[in-house]
C-alpha positions as CSV (number, residue, x, y, z in Angstrom):
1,X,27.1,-35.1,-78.3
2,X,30.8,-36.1,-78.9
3,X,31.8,-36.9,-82.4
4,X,32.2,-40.1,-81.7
5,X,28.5,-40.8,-80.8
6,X,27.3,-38.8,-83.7
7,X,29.7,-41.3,-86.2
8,X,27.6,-44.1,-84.2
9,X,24.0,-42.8,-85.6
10,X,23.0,-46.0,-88.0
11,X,21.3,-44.4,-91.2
12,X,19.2,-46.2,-93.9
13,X,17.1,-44.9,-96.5
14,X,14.8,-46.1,-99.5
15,X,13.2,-44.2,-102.1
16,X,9.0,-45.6,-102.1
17,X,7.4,-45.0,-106.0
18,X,4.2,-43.1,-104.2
19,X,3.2,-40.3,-102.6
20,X,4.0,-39.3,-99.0
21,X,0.9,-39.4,-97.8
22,X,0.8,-43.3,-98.9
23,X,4.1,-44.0,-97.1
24,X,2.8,-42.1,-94.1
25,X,0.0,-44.1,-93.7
26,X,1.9,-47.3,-93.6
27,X,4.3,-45.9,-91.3
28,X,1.4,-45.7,-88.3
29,X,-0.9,-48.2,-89.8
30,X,-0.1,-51.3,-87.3
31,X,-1.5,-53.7,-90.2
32,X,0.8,-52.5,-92.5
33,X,3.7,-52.2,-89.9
34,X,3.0,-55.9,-88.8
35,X,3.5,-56.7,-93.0
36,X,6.8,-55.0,-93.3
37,X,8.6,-54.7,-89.9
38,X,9.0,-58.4,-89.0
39,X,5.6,-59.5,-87.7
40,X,5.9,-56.9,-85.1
41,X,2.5,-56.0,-83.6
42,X,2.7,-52.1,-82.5
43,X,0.4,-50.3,-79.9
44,X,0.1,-46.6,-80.4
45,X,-2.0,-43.6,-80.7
46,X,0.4,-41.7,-82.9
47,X,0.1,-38.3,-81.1
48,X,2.9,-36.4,-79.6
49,X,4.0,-37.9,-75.8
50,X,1.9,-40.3,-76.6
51,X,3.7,-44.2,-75.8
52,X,4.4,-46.5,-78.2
53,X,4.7,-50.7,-78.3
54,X,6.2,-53.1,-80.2
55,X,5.5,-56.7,-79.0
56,X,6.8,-59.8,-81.3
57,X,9.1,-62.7,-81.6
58,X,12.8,-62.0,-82.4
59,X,15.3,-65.1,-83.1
60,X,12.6,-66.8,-81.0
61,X,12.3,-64.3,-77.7
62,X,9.5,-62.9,-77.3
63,X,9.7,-59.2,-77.0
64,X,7.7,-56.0,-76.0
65,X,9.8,-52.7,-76.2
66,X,8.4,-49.5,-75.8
67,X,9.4,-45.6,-76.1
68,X,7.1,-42.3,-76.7
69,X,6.2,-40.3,-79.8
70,X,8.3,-37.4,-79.2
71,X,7.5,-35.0,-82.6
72,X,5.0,-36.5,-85.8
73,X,4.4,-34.5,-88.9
74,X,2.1,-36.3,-90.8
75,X,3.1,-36.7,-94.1
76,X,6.5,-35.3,-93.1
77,X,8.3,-36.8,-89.9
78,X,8.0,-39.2,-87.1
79,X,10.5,-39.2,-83.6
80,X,10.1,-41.7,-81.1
81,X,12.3,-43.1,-78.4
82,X,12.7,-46.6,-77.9
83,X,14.0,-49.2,-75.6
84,X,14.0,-52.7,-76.2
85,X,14.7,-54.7,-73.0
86,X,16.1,-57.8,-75.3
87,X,19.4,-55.4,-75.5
88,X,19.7,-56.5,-71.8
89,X,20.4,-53.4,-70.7
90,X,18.4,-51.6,-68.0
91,X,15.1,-49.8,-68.7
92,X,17.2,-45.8,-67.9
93,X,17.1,-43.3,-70.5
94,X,20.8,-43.4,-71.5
95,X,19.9,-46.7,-72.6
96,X,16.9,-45.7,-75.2
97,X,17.1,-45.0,-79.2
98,X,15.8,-41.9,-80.6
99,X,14.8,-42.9,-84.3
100,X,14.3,-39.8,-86.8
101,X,11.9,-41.2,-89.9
102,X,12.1,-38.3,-92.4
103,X,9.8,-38.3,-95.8
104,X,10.9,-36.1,-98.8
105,X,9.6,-35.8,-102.5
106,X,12.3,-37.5,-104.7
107,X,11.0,-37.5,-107.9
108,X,7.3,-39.3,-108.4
109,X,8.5,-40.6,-105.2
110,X,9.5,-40.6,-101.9
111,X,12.7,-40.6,-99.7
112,X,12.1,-42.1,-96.6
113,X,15.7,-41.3,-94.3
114,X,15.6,-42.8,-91.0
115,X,18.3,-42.5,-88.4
116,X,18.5,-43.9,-85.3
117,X,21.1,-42.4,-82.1
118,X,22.4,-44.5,-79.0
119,X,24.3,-47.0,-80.6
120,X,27.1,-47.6,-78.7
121,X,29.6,-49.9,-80.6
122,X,30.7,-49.6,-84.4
123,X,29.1,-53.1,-84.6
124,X,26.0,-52.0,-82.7
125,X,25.2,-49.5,-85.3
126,X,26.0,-51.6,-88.5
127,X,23.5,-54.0,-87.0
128,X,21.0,-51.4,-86.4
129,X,21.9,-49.9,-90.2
130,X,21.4,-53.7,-91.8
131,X,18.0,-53.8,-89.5
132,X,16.5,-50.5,-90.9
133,X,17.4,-51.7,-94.2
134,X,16.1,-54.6,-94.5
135,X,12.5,-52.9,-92.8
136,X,12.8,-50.1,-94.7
137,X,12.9,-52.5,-98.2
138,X,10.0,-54.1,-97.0
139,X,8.1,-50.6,-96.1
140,X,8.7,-50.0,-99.9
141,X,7.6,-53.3,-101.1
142,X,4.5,-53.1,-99.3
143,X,3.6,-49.9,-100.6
144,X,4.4,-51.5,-104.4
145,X,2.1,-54.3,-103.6
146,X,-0.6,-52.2,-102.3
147,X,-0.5,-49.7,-105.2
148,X,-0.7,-52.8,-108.2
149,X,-3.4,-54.4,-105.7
150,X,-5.8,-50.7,-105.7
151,X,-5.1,-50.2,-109.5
């Protein structure tokens, strides 16, 4: 990897008030997912070279995209490829994202880093940063809302 692809890696992070094992559980729960990450339904079995879906509606386009669990840690870490064919680009490897969720204990929290490779223009990966961002605001909001709803 050149250094210029590694200064296109969009990176976003939140810090959820609960325990990883909460956050994990909305990261593969497709109900919460659907909640948080823009009505997307997702289609997986959450186990290593397993595939993984996302179908939805984006900007009004439907969309399926796809990629494979490459490494999961529950509680820890989740890797998956993924290729979203709304990038119009064809469906090749070079053209497919490898996203890195990583879960730490900040706190009486949790860090939740994300990164996401493959980006190919400056603007590219400030879009993708903006996108995590915003999904990574609502992961943490659902957890909230969840927690004041169980207590």
């Amino acid at each position: 990897m050149s250094q210029h692809d590694e200064q296109l890696i969009a990176r976003a992070s939140v810090v959820v008030e609960a325990p990883a094992a909460e956050v994990w559980k909305a990261l593969v729960d497709p109900e919460a997912i659907r909640q948080y990450m823009f009505g997307t339904t997702v289609e997986s079995d959450w186990r290593e070279g397993g595939s993984i879906v996302w179908k939805g509606e984006w900007q009004g386009n439907a969309y399926e995209d796809k990629g494979r669990i490459l490494s999961l840690e529950p509680g820890r870490r989740l890797r998956y490829s993924h290729f979203s064919p709304l990038s119009g680009l064809p469906d090749e490897p070079q053209n497919y994202h490898t996203v890195t969720v990583e879960l730490q204990t900040e706190g009486r929290g949790t860090r939740v880093a994300l990164s996401q490779d493959g980006n190919r223009t400056e603007e590219a990966r400030e879009h993708s940063e903006e996108n995590w961002r915003t999904m990574l605001d609502g992961l943490r909001d659902y957890v909230k809302r969840r927690r004041r709803e169980a207590a």
